[in-house]
Each structure stands twice: as structure tokens, then as C-alpha cells.
C-alpha distance (Angstrom), angle and dihedral (degrees) to the residues before:
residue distance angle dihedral
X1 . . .
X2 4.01 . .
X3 3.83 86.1 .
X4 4.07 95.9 51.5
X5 3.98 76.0 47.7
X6 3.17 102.9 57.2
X7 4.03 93.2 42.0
X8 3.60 89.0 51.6
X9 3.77 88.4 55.2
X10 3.68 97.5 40.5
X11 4.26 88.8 54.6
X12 4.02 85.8 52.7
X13 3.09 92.8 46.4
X14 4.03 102.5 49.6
X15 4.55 81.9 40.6
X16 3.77 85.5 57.9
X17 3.92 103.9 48.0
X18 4.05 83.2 34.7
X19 4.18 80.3 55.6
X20 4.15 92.1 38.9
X21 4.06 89.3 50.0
X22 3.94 93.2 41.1
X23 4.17 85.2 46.7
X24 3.78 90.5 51.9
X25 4.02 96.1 41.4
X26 3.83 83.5 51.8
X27 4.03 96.1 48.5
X28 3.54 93.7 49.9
X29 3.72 97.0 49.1
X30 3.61 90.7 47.1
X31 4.48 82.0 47.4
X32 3.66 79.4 51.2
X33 3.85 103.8 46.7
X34 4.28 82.5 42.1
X35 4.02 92.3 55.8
X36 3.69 93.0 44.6
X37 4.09 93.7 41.0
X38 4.50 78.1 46.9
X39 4.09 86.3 47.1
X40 3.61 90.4 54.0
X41 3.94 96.9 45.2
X42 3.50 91.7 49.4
X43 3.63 95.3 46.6
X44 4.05 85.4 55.7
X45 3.79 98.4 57.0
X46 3.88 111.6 106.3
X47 3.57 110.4 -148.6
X48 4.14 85.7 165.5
X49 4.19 92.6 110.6
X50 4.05 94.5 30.6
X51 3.91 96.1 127.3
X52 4.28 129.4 171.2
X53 3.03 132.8 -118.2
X54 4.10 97.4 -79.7
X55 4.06 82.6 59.1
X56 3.77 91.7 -110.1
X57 3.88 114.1 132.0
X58 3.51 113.2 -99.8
X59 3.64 118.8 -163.4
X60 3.80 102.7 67.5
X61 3.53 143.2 106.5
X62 3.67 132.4 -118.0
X63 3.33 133.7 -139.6
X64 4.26 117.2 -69.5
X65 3.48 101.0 -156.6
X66 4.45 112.5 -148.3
X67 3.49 105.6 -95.3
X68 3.96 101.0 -126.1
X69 3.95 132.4 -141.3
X70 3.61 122.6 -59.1
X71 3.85 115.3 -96.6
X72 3.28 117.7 -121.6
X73 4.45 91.6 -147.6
X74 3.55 104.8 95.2
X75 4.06 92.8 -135.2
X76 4.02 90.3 48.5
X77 3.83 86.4 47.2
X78 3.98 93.2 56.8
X79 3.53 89.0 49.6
X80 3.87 97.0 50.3
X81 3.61 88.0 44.6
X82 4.35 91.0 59.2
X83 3.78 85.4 32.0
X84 4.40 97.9 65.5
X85 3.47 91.4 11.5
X86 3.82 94.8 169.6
X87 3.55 103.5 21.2
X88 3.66 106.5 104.1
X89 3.96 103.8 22.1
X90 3.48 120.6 141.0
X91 4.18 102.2 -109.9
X92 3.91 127.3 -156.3
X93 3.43 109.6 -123.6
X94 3.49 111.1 -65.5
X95 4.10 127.6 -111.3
X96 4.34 95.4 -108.3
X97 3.54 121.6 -131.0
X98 3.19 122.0 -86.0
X99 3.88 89.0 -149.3
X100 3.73 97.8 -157.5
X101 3.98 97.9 117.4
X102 3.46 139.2 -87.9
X103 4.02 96.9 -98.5
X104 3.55 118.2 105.7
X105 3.88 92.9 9.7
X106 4.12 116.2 136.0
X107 3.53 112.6 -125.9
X108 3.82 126.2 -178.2
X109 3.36 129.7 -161.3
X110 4.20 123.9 -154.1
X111 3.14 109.3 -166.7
X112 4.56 133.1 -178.0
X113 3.84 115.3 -106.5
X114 3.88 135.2 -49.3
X115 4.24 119.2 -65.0
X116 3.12 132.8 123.5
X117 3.77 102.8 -98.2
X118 3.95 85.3 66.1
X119 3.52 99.7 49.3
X120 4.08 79.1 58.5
X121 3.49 92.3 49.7
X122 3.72 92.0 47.7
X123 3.84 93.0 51.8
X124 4.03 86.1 48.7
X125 3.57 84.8 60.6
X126 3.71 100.2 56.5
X127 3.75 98.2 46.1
X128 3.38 83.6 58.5
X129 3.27 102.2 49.3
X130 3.55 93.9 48.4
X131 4.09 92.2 54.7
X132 3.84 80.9 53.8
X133 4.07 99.5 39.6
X134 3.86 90.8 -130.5
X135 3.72 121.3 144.5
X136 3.54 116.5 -113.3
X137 3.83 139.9 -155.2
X138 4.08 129.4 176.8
X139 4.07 115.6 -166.9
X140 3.70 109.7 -178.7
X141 3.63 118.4 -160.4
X142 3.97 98.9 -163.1
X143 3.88 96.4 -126.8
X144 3.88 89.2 -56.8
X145 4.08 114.1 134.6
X146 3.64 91.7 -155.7
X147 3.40 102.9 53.7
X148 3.73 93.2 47.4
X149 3.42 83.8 55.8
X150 3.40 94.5 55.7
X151 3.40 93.3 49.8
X152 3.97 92.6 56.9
X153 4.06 85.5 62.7
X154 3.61 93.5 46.9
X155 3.75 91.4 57.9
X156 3.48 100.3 43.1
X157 4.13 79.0 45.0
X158 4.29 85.9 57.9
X159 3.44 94.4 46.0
X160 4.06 101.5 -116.7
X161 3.37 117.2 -152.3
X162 4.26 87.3 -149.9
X163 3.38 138.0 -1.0
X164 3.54 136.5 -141.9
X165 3.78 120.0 -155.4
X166 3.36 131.7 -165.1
X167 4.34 100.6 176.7
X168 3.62 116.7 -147.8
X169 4.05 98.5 -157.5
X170 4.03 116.4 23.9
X171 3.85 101.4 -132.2
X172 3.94 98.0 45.4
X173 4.19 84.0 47.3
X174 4.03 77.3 68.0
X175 4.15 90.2 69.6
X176 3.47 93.6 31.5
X177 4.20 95.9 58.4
X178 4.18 87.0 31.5
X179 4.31 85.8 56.1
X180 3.52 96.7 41.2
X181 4.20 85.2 49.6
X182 3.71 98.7 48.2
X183 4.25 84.4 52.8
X184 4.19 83.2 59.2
X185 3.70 84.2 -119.3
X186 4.11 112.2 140.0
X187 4.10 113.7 -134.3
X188 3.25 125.3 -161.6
X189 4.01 118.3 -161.1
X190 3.74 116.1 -141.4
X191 3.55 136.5 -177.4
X192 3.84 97.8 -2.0
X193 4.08 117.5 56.6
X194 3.35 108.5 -133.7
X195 4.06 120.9 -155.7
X196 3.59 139.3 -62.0
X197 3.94 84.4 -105.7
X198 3.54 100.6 44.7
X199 3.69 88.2 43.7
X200 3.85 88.2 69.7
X201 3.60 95.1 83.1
X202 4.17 100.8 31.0
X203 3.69 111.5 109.0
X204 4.14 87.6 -157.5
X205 3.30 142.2 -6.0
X206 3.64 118.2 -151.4
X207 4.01 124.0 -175.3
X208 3.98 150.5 132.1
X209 3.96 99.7 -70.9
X210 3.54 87.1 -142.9
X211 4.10 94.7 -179.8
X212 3.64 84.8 59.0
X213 4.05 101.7 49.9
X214 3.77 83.8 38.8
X215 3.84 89.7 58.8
X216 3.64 93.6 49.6
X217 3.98 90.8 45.3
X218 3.83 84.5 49.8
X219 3.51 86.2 49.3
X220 3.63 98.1 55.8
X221 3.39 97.6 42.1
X222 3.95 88.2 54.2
X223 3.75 100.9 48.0
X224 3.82 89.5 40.4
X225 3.84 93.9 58.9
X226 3.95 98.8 37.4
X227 3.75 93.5 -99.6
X228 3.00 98.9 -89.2
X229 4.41 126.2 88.9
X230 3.75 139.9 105.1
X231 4.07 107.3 -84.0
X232 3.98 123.1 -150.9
X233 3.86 114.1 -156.6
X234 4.29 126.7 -156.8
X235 3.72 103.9 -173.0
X236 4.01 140.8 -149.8
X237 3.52 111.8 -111.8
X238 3.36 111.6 -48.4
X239 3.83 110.8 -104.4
X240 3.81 106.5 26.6
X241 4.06 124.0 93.7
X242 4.01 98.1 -99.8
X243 3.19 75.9 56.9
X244 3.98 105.2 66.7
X245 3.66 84.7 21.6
X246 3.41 92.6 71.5
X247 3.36 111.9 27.9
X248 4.05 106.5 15.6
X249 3.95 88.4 45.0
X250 3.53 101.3 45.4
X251 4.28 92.8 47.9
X252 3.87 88.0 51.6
X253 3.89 88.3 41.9
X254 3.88 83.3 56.8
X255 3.89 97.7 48.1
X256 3.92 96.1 51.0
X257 4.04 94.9 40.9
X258 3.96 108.0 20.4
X259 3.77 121.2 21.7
X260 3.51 91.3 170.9
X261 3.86 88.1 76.9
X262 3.80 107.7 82.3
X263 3.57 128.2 -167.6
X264 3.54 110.2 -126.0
X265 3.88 101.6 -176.1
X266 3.90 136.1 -26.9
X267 4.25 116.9 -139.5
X268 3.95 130.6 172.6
X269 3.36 104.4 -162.4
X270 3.82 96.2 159.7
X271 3.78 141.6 -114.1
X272 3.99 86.9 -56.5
X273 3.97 122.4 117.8
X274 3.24 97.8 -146.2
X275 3.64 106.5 47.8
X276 4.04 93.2 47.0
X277 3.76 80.0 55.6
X278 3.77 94.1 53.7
X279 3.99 91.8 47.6
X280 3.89 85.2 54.4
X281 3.28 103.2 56.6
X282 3.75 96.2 37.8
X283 4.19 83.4 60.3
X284 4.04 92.1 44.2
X285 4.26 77.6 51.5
X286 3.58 96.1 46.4
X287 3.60 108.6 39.2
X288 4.01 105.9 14.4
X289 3.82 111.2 -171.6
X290 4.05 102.6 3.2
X291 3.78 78.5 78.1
X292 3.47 116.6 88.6
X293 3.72 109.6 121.0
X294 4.01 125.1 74.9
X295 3.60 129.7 177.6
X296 3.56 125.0 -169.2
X297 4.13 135.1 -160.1
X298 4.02 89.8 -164.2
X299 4.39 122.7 45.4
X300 3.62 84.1 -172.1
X301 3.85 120.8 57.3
X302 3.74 94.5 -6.7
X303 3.76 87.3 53.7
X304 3.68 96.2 39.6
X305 4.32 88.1 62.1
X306 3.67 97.0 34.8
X307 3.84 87.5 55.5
X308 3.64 99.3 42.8
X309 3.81 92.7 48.9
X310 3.73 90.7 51.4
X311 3.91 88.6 45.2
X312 3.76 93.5 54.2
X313 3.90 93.1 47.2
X314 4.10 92.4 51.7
X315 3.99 82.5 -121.7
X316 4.16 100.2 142.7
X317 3.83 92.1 137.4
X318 4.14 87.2 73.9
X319 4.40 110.9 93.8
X320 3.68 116.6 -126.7
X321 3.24 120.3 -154.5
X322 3.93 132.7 177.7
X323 3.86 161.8 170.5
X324 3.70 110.5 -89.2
X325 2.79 159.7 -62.7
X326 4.22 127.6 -45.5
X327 3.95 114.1 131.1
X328 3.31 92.9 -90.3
X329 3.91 100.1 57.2
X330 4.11 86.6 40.2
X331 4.28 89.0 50.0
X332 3.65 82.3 53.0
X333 3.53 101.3 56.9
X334 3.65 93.5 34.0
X335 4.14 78.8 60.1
X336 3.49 89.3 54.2
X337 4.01 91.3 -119.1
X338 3.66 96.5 113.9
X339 3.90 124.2 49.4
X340 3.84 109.9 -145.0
X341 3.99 133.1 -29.1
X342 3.46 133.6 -165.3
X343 3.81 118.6 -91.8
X344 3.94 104.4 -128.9
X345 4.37 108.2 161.7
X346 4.04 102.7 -145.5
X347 4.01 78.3 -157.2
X348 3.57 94.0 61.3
X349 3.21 95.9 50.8
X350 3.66 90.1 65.8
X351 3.88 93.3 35.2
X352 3.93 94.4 52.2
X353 3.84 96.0 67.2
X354 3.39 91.8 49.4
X355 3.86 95.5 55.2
X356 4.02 86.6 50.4
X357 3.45 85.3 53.5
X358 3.70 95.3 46.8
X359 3.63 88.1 52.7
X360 4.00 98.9 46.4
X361 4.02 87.1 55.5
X362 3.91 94.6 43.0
X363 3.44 81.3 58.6
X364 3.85 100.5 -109.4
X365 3.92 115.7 164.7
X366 4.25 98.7 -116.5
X367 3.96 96.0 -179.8
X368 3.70 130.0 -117.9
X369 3.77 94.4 -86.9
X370 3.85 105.9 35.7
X371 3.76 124.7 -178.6
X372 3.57 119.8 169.7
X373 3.87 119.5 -175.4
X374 4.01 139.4 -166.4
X375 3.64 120.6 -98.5
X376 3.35 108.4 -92.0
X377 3.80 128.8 -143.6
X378 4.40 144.8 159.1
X379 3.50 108.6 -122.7
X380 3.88 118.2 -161.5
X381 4.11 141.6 163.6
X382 3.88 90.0 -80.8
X383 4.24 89.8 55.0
X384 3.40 115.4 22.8
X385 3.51 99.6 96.2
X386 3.93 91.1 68.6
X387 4.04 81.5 66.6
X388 3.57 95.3 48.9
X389 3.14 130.8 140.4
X390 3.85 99.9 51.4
X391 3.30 123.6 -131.1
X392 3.81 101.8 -144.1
């Protein structure tokens, strides 16, 4: 009797785990069937019209320009170092795709501190993950380390399917991309480039390349004025890369292609009004019609004191031109005060990320060093209405 038992037991037995491993074999086909049927949805979405709130389209790439050789001069080789930071690290293997579509997926954004550039790129963000019917989270630290920190453990804690990381200090972004790694989630740094060390485990980066619209502002300015003119410059804060993007990069640009314009004197007097204002008319003071080149780091305050001192000393034959493009740099232009600024979409700068990420889950092939830039434009008095209305 035990024996007939323990047969009858054993035949259950082998009929259930024969159920269990036909149960399984069917759930993951159907998983299977689901990604592919997700794939295909994903792939259909047209994101070719999706535009922000200035009208501009929004889901594109700019150009990536070829990083070029290493110089051999030690100053030249600082600069190419900040200029494609990035672009030639050595990467860990990356996290592969797990090419099952972009719909659906959880993507969180951590972003700097609170101002009104990043509640543009924030709203960039959501139109475009609406367009691609991903869910979407922004946790903003407000410029403190600690809580961004935090906020990389609570998303590895959620289970994100991406991240998007925007470092506030470049040697703890190293942990913060290694921790999100080791958790086989993918990050993707935006806006800010983080180091060559941290850029070891970044899928992307994506990001104004602000040496490259500052060339092309530097261009226009140059070709507009005969190449030749005595230039002013009011700096970022000294030290970072908008700083030597555009100031450093834009004197060098000068030397190699257009000796005729000379730098007359270099000041960073801040984000302040009133002390841009001062610097201006001490240079109108000091070296009266040789001056007729500015370029600013700021179209907002900077602008607002270079303008007025000009203004006030009947100087409108001096050319302004500045970092873009908030409402008040774009009024300014409009007003015929400023010359040209550069054309750089807060919106896309939260939308671009998300089309990289897009692509990495619809299984597109991003590369080993990826860099993917905003569009890049001049804006001046004859076209600044097509960027109207601002969006900071």
C-alpha cells in the first residue's frame, strides 16, 4: 500500500513540475510576444512634429562635431580636454539594451537646484515623455550634494528603468554613475559633463556644446564686422567650462581665423547688473572708439548692464553679442540693443535625454562613446521672432 502511495505521489508530483515548467515556458513566451508587440509600438510613435513651447521642434539632435587629435601644447591640451570631455574615455562595458521599447519604461530625472531655466528643462522632459508614453519623475535637490545623493539610492531603491543625471560636483558624479551601474541601471548625464572617470559608466551624455555655438556666435560676429575690431569680454565664473567656452574659446578662435580681432581686456564681474554696467563704461572711458566688440557669458543681467551703459554713453555703433536665449536676452535683440545670441532650447535640454533613452530601449545601436548635443543656432533682430515666446 505505502509503495502504490508513494507512486501515486511521485506521478503528481512529476504532472505538477511538468505543469510549473509548461506555466513558466508559456509566461515567458507570452513576456516575449509582449516586448516584441512593445518594440513594435514604440517603434511606431512619431515624435517628428513634437515641438516646445517656443514652437521649435524638440526631439532632434544637433550637430556632434569629430573630436580632433590631441595637441601636443600643454594650454591647447587643457582646453581639448574640457572641450570633448567624454568623447574618447575608456567605458566599462555598457548595461545592453533591453530592446523592448520605450513605452511604459520609468524614467527619472535629477536635476541641480530651483531657477527658471530648470523648470524649462523639466517641462521639456514631459512633453517628451508624453510623445513617447514613458513615465516620468523629476526630484530636484536644490544645489544640495546630499540630497542628490539621496536621491540616487532612492531610484536604484524604485527600480528605474533609466536615469537621468544632472551631477552637481564632478568627482562625487564618479560614485554616483559607478552606484547607479553596479544596480544594472543605465544613466545618462545631461546638461552637465561629468568626468573622464565618471564617464566610464555613462551610457550618453547629452548637453549644450557651448564651444561649438560659441564658435559660430564668434563667427558671426567676425564676418559681420569685417574681421577685424577691438573685442571686450564679461566672463562666467572664472574657473568652470562656460567659462573658457566662452571667453577662452572664442579669443583662441580669433587668433587662428581673424587676427584682426584684438582683445582689448577680459573682466568677470558677475551675474550682477550693475557691476557689468560699471565695467562698460570704464572700457567706453578707457579706450573710446577701438571698442567695438562685446561678448557676453549672461543675455540676461550681463546684457541688461552692458546695454544700459552703452545706452547712456550714445555708443550704438559697439556689437553685442551673448549667451542665449531667456526673454530677456531675446527682448533685447528684438529691441535691437543686442546683436546676435546663441539659440540654446532649455526644453531640449530636458527632451534630448529622453530621445537617447528612447533610442537605447528601442534597441538603437548609440556607440561606445555617445555625445548627443542641442541644436544649435544665431539668433538676431531679423529672426528672433521665430523663437518667441521664451521659455524662461
Amino acid at each position: 500500500m505505502k509503495k502504490i502511495f508513494s507512486l501515486l505521489l511521485m506521478v503528481v508530483l512529476v504532472a505538477g513540475s511538468a505543469f510549473a515548467a509548461g506555466q513558466q515556458e508559456e509566461a515567458a513566451g507570452k513576456s516575449e510576444a509582449e516586448a516584441q508587440a512593445n518594440l513594435k509600438a514604440s517603434l511606431a510613435i512619431d515624435i517628428s512634429d513634437v515641438r516646445g513651447s517656443d514652437g521649435q521642434l524638440l526631439l532632434m539632435y544637433g550637430e556632434t562635431r569629430p573630436v580632433p587629435p590631441k595637441p601636443s601644447d600643454a594650454a591647447a591640451l587643457d582646453m581639448w580636454k574640457l572641450e570633448y570631455a567624454g568623447r574618447q574615455t575608456k567605458k566599462v562595458d555598457m548595461i545592453p539594451s533591453p530592446a523592448d521599447g520605450i513605452i511604459g519604461k520609468k524614467i527619472i530625472m535629477i536635476m541641480q537646484s530651483e531657477h527658471p531655466y530648470w523648470t524649462a528643462v523639466a517641462n521639456g522632459s514631459r512633453i517628451a515623455c508624453e510623445a513617447y508614453q514613458a513615465e516620468f519623475e523629476m526630484w530636484n535637490p536644490n544645489g544640495d550634494l546630499n540630497q542628490q545623493n539621496q536621491y540616487i539610492d532612492r531610484a536604484i531603491a524604485e527600480k528605474a528603468d533609466i536615469v537621468l543625471l544632472a551631477s552637481l560636483d564632478a568627482k562625487a558624479s564618479v560614485q554616483q554613475f559607478k552606484k547607479l551601474y553596479d544596480a544594472g541601471i543605465p544613466a545618462i548625464a545631461y546638461n552637465m559633463i561629468p568626468s573622464d572617470d565618471a564617464m566610464r559608466y555613462v551610457l550618453a551624455i547629452t548637453a549644450p556644446d557651448d564651444f561649438g555655438q560659441f564658435k559660430m556666435l564668434a563667427e558671426y560676429m567676425a564676418s559681420d564686422v569685417g574681421g577685424s575690431g577691438g573685442v571686450g569680454y564679461i566672463t562666467h565664473i572664472p574657473g568652470g567650462s562656460p567659462y573658457f567656452a566662452r571667453t577662452t574659446n572664442v579669443v583662441e578662435y580669433y587668433k587662428e581665423n581673424y587676427p584682426g580681432m584684438k582683445t582689448l581686456d577680459i573682466q568677470s564681474p558677475g551675474f550682477e547688473a550693475p557691476k557689468t554696467k560699471q565695467v562698460v563704461a570704464d572700457w567706453i572711458t578707457r579706450f573710446g572708439d577701438d571698442l567695438t566688440c562685446i561678448v557676453l557669458a549672461d543675455d540676461s543681467a550681463q546684457a541688461l548692464g552692458a546695454t544700459q551703459a552703452l545706452e547712456e554713453a550714445g555708443r550704438s555703433d559697439v556689437y553685442v553679442i551673448a549667451a542665449g536665449n531667456s526673454k530677456v536676452g531675446m527682448d533685447l535683440v528684438k529691441a535691437g540693443k543686442i546683436n546676435a545670441i546663441t539659440f540654446q532650447s532649455a526644453e531640449a535640454d530636458g527632451a534630448v535625454p529622453i530621445k537617447v533613452a528612447a533610442d537605447y530601449f528601442n534597441g538603437v545601436d548609440l556607440g561606445s562613446n555617445a555625445a548627443f548635443y542641442l541644436p544649435q543656432a544665431v539668433i538676431t533682430p531679423e529672426n528672433v521672432d521665430n523663437y518667441m515666446p521664451a521659455q524662461w
